[in-house]
mmCIF file of the C-alpha atoms, coordinates in Angstrom:
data_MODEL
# 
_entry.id   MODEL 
# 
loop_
_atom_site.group_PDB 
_atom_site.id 
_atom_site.type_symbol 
_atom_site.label_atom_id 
_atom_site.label_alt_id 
_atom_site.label_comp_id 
_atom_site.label_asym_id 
_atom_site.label_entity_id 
_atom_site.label_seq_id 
_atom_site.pdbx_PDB_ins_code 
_atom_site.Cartn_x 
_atom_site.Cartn_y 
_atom_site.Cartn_z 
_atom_site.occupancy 
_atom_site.B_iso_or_equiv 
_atom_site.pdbx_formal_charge 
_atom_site.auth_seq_id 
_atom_site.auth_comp_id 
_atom_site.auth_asym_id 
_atom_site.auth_atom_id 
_atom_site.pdbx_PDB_model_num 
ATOM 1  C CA . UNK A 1 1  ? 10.692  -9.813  2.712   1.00 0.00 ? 1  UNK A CA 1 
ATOM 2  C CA . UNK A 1 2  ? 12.531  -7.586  -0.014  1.00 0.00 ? 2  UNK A CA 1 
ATOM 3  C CA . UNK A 1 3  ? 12.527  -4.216  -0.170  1.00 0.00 ? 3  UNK A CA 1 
ATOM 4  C CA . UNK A 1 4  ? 13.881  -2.284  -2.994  1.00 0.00 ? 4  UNK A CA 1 
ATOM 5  C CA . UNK A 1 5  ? 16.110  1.207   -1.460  1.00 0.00 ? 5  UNK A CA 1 
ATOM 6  C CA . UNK A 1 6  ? 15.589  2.790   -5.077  1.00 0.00 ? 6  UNK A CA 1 
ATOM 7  C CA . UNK A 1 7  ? 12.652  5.108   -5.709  1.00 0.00 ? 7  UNK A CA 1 
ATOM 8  C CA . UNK A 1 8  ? 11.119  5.078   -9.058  1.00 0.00 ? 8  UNK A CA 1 
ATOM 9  C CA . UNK A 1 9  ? 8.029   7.364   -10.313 1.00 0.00 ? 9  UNK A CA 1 
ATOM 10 C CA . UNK A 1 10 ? 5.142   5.145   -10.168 1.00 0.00 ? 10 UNK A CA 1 
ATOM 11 C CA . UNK A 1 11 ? 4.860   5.331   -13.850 1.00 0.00 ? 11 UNK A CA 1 
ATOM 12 C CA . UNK A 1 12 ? 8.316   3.579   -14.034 1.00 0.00 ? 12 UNK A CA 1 
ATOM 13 C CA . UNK A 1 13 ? 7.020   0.908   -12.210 1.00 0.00 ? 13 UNK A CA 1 
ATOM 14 C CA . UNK A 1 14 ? 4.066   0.546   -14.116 1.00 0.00 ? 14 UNK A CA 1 
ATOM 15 C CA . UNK A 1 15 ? 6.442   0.352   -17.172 1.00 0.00 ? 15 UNK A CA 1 
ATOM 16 C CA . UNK A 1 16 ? 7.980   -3.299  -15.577 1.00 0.00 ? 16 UNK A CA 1 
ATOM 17 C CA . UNK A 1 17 ? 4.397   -4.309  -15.024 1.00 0.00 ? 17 UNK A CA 1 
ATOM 18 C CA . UNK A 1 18 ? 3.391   -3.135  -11.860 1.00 0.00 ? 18 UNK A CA 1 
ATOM 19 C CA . UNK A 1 19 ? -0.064  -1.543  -11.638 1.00 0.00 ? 19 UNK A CA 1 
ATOM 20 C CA . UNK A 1 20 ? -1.362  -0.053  -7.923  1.00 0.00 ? 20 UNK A CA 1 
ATOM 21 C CA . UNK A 1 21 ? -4.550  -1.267  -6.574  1.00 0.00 ? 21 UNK A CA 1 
ATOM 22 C CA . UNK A 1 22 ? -6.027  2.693   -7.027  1.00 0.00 ? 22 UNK A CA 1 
ATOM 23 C CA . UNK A 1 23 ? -5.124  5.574   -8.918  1.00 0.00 ? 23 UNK A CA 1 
ATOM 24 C CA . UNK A 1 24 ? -2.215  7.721   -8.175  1.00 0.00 ? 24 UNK A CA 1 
ATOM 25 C CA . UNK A 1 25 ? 0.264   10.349  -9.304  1.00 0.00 ? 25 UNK A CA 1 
ATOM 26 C CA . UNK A 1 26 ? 2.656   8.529   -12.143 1.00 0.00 ? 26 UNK A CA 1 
ATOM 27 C CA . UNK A 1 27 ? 5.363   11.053  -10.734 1.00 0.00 ? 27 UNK A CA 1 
ATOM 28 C CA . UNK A 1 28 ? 4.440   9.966   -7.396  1.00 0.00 ? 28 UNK A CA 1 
ATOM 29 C CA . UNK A 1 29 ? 7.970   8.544   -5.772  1.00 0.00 ? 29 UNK A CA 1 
ATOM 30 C CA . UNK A 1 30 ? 7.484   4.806   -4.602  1.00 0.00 ? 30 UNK A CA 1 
ATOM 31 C CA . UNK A 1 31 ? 9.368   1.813   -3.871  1.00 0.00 ? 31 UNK A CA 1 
ATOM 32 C CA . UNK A 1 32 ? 8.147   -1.666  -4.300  1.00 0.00 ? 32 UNK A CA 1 
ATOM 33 C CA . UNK A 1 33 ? 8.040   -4.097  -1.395  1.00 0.00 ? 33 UNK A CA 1 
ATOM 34 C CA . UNK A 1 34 ? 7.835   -8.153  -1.928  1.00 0.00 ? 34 UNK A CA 1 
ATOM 35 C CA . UNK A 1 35 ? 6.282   -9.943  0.931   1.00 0.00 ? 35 UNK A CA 1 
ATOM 36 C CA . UNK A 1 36 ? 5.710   -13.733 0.664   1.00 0.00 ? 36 UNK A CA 1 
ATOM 37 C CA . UNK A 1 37 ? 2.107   -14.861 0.516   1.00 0.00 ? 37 UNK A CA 1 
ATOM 38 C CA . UNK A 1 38 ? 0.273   -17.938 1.106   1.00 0.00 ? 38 UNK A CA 1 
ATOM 39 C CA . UNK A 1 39 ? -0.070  -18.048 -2.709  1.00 0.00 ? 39 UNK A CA 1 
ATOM 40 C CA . UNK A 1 40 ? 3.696   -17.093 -3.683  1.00 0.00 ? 40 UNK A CA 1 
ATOM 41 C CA . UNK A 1 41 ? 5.086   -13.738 -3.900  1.00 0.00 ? 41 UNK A CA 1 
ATOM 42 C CA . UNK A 1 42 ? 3.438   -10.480 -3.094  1.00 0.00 ? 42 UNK A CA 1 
ATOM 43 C CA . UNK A 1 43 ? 4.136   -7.460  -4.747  1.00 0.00 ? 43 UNK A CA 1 
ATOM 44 C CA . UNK A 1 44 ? 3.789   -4.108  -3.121  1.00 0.00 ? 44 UNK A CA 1 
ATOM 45 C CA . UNK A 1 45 ? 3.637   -0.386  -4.115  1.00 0.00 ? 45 UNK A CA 1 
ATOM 46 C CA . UNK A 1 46 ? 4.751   1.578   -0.901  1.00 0.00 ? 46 UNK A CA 1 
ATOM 47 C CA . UNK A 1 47 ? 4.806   5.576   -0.312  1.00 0.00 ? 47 UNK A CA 1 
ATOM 48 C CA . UNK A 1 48 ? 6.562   8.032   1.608   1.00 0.00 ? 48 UNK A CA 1 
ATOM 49 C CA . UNK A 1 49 ? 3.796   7.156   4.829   1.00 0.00 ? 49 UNK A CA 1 
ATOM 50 C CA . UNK A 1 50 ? 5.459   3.492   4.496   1.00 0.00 ? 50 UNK A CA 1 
ATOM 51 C CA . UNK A 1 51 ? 8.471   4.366   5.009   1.00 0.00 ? 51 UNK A CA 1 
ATOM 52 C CA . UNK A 1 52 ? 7.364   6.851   8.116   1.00 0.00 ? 52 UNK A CA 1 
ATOM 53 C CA . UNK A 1 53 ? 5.346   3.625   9.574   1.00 0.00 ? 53 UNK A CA 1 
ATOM 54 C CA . UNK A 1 54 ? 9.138   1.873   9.951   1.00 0.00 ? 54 UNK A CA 1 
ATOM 55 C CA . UNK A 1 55 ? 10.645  4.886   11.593  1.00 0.00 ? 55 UNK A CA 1 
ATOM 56 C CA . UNK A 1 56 ? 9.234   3.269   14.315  1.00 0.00 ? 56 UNK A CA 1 
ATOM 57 C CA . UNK A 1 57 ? 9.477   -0.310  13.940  1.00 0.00 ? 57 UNK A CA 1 
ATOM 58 C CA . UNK A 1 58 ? 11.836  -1.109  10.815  1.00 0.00 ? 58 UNK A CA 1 
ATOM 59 C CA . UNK A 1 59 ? 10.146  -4.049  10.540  1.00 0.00 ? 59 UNK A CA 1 
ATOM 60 C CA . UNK A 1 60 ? 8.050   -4.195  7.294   1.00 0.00 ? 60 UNK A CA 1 
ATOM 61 C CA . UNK A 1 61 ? 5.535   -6.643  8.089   1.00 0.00 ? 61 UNK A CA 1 
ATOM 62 C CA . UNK A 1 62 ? 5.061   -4.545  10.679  1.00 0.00 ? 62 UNK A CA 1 
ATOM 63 C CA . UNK A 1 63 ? 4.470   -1.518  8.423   1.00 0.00 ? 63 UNK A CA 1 
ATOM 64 C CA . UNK A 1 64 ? 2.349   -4.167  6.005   1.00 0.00 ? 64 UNK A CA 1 
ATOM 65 C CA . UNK A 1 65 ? 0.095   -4.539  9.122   1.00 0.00 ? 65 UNK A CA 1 
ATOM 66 C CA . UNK A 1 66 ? -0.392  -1.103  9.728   1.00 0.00 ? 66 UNK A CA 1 
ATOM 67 C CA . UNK A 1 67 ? -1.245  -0.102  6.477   1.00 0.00 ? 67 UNK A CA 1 
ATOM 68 C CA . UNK A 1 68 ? -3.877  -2.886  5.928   1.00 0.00 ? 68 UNK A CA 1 
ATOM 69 C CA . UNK A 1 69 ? -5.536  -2.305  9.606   1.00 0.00 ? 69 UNK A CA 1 
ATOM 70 C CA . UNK A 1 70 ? -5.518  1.120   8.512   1.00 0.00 ? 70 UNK A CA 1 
ATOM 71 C CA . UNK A 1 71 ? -7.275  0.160   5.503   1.00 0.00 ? 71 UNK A CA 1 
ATOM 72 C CA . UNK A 1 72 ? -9.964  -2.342  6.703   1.00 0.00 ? 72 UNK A CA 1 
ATOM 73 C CA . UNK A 1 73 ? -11.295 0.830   9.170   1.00 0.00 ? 73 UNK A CA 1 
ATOM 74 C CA . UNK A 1 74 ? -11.533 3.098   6.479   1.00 0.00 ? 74 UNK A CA 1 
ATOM 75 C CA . UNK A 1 75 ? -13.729 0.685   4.589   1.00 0.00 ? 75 UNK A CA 1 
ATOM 76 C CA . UNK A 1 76 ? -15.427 -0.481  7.616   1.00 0.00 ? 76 UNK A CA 1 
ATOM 77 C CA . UNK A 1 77 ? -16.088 3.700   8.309   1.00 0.00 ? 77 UNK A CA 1 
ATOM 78 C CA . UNK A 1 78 ? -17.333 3.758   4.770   1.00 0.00 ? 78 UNK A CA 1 
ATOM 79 C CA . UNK A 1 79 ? -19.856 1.076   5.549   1.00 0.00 ? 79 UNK A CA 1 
ATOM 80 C CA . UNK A 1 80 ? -20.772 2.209   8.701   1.00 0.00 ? 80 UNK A CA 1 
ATOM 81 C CA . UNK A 1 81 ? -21.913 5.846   7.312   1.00 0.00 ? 81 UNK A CA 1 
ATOM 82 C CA . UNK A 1 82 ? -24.322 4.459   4.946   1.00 0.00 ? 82 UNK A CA 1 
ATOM 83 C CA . UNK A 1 83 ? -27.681 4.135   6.815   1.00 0.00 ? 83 UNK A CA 1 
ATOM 84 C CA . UNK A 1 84 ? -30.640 2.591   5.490   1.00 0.00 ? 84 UNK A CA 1 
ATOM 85 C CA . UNK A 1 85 ? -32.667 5.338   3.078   1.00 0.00 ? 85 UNK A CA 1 
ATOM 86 C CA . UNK A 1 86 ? -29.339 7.328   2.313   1.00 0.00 ? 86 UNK A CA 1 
ATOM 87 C CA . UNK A 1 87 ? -27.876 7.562   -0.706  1.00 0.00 ? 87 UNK A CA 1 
ATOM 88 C CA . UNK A 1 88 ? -23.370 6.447   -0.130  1.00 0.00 ? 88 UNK A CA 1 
# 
């Protein structure tokens, strides 16, 4: 795991080639996280609520986790509020 300390503007990022997964502010202060996959190198786009997540454990796997367990209930919410005959 590496974890760049610097914050750039996301737009600064985006200028060395990395593009987040969903629109955001390019002013939007980030820091960019490399986890190692099963495929090689993983390169993440982390926010302020990132760096909250390892106030409590300072472990960012941990915070990796967290942030995709948070994600896979908000799409399974999504899916779950669509009921046959209703329009998403």
């Amino acid at each position: 795991v590496q974890r760049s300390k610097t914050l750039y503007a996301v737009e600064a990022l985006e200028a060395k080639g990395y593009a987040p997964s969903v629109p955001v502010a390019p002013e939007l202060p980030a820091t960019l996280l490399t986890l190692q996959g099963v495929y090689g190198p993983e390169y993440w786009i982390t926010f302020a609520n990132f760096a909250v997540i390892t106030h409590y454990n300072r472990s960012p796997l941990y915070a990796m986790a967290v942030t995709q367990l948070a994600a896979a209930i908000q799409r399974a919410a999504a899916v779950s509020s669509v009921r046959p005959g209703s329009a998403p």
